[in-house]
C-alpha positions in Angstrom: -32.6 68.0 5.6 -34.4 65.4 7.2 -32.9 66.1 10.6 -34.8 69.8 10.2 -38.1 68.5 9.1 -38.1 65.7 12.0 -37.4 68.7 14.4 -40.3 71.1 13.2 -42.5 68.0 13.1 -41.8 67.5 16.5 -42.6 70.8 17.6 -45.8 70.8 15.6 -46.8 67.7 17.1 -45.7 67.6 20.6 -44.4 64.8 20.4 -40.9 62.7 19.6 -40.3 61.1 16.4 -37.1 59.3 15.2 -35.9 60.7 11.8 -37.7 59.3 9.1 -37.0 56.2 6.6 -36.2 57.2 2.9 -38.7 54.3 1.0 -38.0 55.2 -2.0 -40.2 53.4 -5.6 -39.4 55.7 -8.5 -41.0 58.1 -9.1 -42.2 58.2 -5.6 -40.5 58.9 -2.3 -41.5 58.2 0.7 -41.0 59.3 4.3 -42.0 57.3 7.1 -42.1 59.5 10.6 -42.7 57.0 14.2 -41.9 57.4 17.5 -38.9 55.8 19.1 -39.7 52.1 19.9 -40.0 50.4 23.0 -37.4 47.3 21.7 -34.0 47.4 19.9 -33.0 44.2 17.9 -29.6 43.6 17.3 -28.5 41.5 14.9 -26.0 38.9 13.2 -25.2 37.4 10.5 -22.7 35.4 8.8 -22.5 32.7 6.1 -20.2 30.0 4.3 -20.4 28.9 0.7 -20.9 24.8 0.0 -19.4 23.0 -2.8 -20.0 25.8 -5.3 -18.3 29.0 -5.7 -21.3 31.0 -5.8 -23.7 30.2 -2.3 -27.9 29.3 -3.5 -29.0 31.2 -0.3 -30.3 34.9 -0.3 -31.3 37.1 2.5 -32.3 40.3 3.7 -32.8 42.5 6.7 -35.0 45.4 6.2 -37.5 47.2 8.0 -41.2 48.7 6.9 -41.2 51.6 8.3 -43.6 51.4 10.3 -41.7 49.4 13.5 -41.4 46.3 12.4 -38.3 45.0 11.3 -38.2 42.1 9.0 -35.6 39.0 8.6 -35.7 37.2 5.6 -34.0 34.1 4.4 -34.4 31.6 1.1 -32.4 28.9 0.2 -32.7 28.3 -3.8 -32.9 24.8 -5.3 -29.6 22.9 -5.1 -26.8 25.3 -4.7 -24.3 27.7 -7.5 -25.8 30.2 -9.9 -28.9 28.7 -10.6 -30.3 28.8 -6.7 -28.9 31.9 -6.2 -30.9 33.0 -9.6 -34.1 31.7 -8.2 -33.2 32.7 -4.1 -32.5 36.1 -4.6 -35.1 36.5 -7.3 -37.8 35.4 -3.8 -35.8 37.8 -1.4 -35.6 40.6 -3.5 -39.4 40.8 -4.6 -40.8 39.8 -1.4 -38.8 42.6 0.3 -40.2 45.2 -2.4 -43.6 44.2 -1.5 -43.6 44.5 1.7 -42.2 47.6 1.8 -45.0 48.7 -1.0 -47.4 48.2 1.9 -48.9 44.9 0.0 -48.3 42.3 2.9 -47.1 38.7 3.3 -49.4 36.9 2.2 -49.8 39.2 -1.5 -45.3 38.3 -1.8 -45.4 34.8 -1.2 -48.3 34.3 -3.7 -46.8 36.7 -6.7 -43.2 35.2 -5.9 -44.7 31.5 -5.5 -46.5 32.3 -9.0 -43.3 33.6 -10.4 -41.4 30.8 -9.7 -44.0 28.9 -11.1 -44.1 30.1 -14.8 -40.5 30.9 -15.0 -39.4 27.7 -16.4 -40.6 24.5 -17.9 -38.0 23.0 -15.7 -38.7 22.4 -11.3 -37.4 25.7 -10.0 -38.1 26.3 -6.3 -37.1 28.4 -3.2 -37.8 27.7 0.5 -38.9 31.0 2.4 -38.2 31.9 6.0 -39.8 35.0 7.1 -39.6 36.8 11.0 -41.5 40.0 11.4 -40.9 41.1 14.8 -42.9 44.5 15.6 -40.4 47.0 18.0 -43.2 48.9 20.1 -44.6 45.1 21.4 -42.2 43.0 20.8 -45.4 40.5 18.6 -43.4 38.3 16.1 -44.8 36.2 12.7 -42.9 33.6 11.3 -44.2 32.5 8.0 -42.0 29.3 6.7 -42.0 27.5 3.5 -40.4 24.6 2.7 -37.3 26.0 5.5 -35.7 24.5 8.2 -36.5 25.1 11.7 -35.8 27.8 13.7 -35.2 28.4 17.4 -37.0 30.5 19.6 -35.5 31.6 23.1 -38.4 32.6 25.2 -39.0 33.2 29.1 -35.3 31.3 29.2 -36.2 28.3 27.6 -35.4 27.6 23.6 -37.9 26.2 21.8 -38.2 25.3 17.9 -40.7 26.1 14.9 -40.7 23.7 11.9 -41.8 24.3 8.3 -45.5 23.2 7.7 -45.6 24.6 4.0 -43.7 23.3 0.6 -41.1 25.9 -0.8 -42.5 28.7 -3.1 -43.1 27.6 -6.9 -44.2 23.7 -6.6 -47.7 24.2 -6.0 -50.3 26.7 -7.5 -51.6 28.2 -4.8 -48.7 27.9 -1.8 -50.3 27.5 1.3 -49.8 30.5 3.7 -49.8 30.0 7.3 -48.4 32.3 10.0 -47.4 31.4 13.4 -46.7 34.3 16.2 -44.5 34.2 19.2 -44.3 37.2 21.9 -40.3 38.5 22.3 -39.8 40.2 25.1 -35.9 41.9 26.8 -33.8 39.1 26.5 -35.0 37.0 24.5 -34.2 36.4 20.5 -34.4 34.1 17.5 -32.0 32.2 15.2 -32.7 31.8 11.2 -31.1 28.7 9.4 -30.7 27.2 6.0 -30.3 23.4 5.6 -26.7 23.6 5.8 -26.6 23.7 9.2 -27.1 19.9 10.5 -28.7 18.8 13.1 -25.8 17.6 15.0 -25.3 21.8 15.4 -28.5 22.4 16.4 -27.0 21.5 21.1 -24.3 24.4 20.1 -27.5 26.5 18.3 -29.5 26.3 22.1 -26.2 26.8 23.9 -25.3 29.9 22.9 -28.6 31.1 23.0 -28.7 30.9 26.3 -25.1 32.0 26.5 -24.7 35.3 28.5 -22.1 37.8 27.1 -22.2 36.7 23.2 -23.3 39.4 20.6 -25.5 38.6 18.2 -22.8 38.6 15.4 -20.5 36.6 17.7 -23.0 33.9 17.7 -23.9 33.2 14.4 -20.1 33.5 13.8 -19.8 30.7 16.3 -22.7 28.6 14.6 -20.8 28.5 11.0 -18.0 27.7 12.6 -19.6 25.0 14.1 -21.0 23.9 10.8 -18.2 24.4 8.7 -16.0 22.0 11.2 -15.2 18.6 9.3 -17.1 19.0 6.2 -14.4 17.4 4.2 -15.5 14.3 5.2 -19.5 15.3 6.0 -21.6 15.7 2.7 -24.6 17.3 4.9 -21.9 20.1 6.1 -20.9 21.1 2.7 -24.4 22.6 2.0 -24.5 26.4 1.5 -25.0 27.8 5.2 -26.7 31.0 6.5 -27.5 32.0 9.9 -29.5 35.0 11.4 -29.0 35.6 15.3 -31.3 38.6 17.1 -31.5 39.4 20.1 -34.2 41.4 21.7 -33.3 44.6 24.2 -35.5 47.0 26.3 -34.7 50.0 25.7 
């Protein structure tokens, strides 16, 4: 039992470790011991379909084992089966990567390359990617082709914009990383394109809402989104929203 090894490995080591993560790639399993972090991110998500049945955004939350936890979102070209063919084709393999231990940068280029022989027909994805390390509370945001996303830091609530085209237009997708230091109290929200900009006072308000959950908040930013999109064709895009929120622990 993992419970028994984590204990003997403690009292081999003299020191505390958490239990460990089961990584497991066939036919290899791996088990990934660390001590307890210093940060605990709690997080939210929720979602609304557009005009299709089936919604062209992926996403994933996943960690690395190694204290760093990992949001991940991609909105596929257009919206139904198709996007969702090519979004969760992005989030799937970039999330096996990673957790392979081949890095950012090595995802987004074998995804981006994917995407770029896998039809004769334009077939992209945009990729919005937070890394947010536990013991420090260091964050990357790598962004291609996705819309912004908001930052609350020292009590203000700043923005990041995409600075990259979405993964398979270009043969060699240009990879740049930007890093913003989280610290108790602070947190991040993760958007598709669904959500307009008209949202985006309600987005910064309940960020700096006191007493809202993480999953309370998204909640509240669909709902925000989804109001009156009879009659708004911007609203009636697929929608997905990531809320975290940062804690001491």
């Amino acid at each position: 039992k993992t419970s028994e090894l984590t204990a003997r490995l403690c009292a081999v080591c003299d020191c505390e470790f958490e239990e460990p993560e089961v990584i497991s790639l066939p036919p290899v399993t791996r088990l990934c011991f660390h001590e307890p972090t210093v940060f605990q991110a709690e997080i939210g998500r929720a979602a609304a379909n557009g005009r299709e049945d089936t919604s062209g955004d992926s996403d994933a939350c996943f960690s690395d084992g190694f204290g760093n936890v990992y949001v991940l979102v991609s909105d596929g070209m257009g919206s139904g089966v198709r996007a969702a063919v090519e979004s969760s084709m992005a989030v799937s393999l970039i999330m096996r990567i990673i957790r392979a231990g081949l890095g950012i940068n090595a995802a987004v280029r074998i995804i981006n390359m994917l995407l770029m022989t896998k039809s004769a027909e334009e077939t992209f994805a945009t990729v919005d990617l937070l890394k947010i390390n536990l013991f420090t509370g260091k964050s990357e945001i790598v962004k291609l082709g996705a819309a912004q996303s908001f930052f609350k830091t020292n009590g203000t609530v700043k923005t990041i914009e995409s600075w990259s085209t979405p993964v398979g237009i270009v043969g060699a997708a240009e990879i740049m990383h930007r890093s913003v230091q989280l610290s108790d109290g602070d947190g991040a929200v993760l958007i598709t394109d669904g959500i307009c900009e008209d949202c985006f006072p309600r987005v910064r308000e309940l960020m700096l809402s006191m007493g809202v959950t993480a999953q309370e908040c998204a909640e509240r930013i669909i709902g925000a989104a989804e109001n009156g999109k009879e009659n708004n064709l911007c609203r009636q895009d697929d929608k997905t929203v990531y809320v975290v929120k940062m804690y001491k622990i």
